[in-house]
N, C-alpha and C positions, 0 to 999 in steps of 0.2 A: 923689350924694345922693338918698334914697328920698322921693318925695313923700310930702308929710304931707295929702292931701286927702280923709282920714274914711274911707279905704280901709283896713283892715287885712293886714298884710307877707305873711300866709300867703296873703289873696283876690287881692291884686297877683300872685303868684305863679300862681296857678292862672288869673286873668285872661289873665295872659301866654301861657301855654301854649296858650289858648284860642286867642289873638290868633295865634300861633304858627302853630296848625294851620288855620287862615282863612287867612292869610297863603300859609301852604305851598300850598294847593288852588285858591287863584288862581293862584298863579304854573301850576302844572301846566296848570290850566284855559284860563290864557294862551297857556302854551307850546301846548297842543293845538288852539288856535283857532289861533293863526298858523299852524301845520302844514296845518291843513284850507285857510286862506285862499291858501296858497301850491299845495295838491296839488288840489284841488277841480277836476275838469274836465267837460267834457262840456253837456247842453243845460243851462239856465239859469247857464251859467259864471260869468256877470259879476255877477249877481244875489247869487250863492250868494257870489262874491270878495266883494262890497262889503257883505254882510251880517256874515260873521266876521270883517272887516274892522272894521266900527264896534264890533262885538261887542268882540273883542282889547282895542282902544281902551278901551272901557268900563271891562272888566276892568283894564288899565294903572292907570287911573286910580284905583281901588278898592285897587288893590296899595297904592301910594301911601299912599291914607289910612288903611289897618292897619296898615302899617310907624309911622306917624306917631299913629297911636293907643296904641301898644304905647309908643312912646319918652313919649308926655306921661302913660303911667303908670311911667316911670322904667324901663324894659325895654332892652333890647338887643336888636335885631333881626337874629333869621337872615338869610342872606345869600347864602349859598353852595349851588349846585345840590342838591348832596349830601343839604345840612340840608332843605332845601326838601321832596327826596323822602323825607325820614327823618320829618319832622311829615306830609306829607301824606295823606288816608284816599283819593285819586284817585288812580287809576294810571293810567300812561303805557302805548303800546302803540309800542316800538319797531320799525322796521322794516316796521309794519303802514299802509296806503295805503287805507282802506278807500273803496267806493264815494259818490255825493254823500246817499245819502239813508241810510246806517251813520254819515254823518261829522254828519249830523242828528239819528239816535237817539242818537248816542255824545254828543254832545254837553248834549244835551236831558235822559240820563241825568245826566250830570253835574251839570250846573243842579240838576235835582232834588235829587239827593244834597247837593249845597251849600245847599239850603232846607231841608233836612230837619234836616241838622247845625244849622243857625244858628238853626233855631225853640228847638232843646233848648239850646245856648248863651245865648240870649235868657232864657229861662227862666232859666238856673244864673246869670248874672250879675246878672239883677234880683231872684230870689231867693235862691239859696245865699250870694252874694259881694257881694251889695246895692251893685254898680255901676250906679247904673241910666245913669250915661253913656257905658258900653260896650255896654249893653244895647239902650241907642236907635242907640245908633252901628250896630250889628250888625241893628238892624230893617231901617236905611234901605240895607246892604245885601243883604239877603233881600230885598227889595221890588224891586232892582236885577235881583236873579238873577231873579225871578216874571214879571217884564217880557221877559227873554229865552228864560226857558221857554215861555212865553205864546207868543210869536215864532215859536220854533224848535215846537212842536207845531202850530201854524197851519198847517204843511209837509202834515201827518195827516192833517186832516178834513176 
């Protein structure tokens, strides 16, 4: 049954999708922090381990409440590696090991690019699709991401 909460059937739709490709670029974004927390070597090891560490985690948890944000607007949530890569705008770099401070721009890049997407999402839900409770939802994770860009740039300067 479609929610009846003053959302209109075609904004649900385009919400989803939204929710979709959030969804998708965590999980990638996920997948590439555990990768880093597992291959990451050399001096500051443990530092660098215990940092994409809590990172991952973060991220985990944020998966979580998009998947569950998509379902209490009556959505279906992707699920499958495949789909995951087919909504995502992040790409994965198979095979690739890069050093500890490429595994901190690549990542940092990332961040970025996930803030930059969910500012103009932010925007299209509170104003084109007048959800403003995915809108807020979507702030308090950009705020999330800005925290670990913040982090991961601190590396820089």
């Amino acid at each position: 049954m479609k929610p009846d909460i003053g959302i209109k059937e075609k904004n649900l739709d385009a919400i989803t999708a939204i929710l979709s490709n959030v969804l998708a670029d965590a999980m990638v974004l996920y997948s590439k922090t555990r990768k880093f927390h597992w291959n990451v070597k050399g001096e500051s090891f443990m530092e660098l381990h215990k940092l994409f560490e809590d990172q991952y985690k973060q991220l985990e948890e944020g998966i979580d409440e998009i998947a569950e944000r998509a379902n209490k607007l009556g959505a279906a949530v992707i699920g499958t590696l495949i789909e995951f890569l087919e909504y995502a705008s992040l790409k994965e770099a198979p095979g690739k090991y890069p050093s500890k401070n490429e595994m901190l721009k690549e990542l940092l890049n990332d961040h970025e690019t996930v803030i930059k997407t969910l500012r103009k999402n932010i925007d299209d839900c509170s104003e084109k699709y007048k959800d403003a409770g995915t809108a807020d939802f979507l702030t308090g994770l950009m705020e999330k991401h800005e925290t670990i860009a913040w982090t991961l740039r601190r590396y820089f300067n």
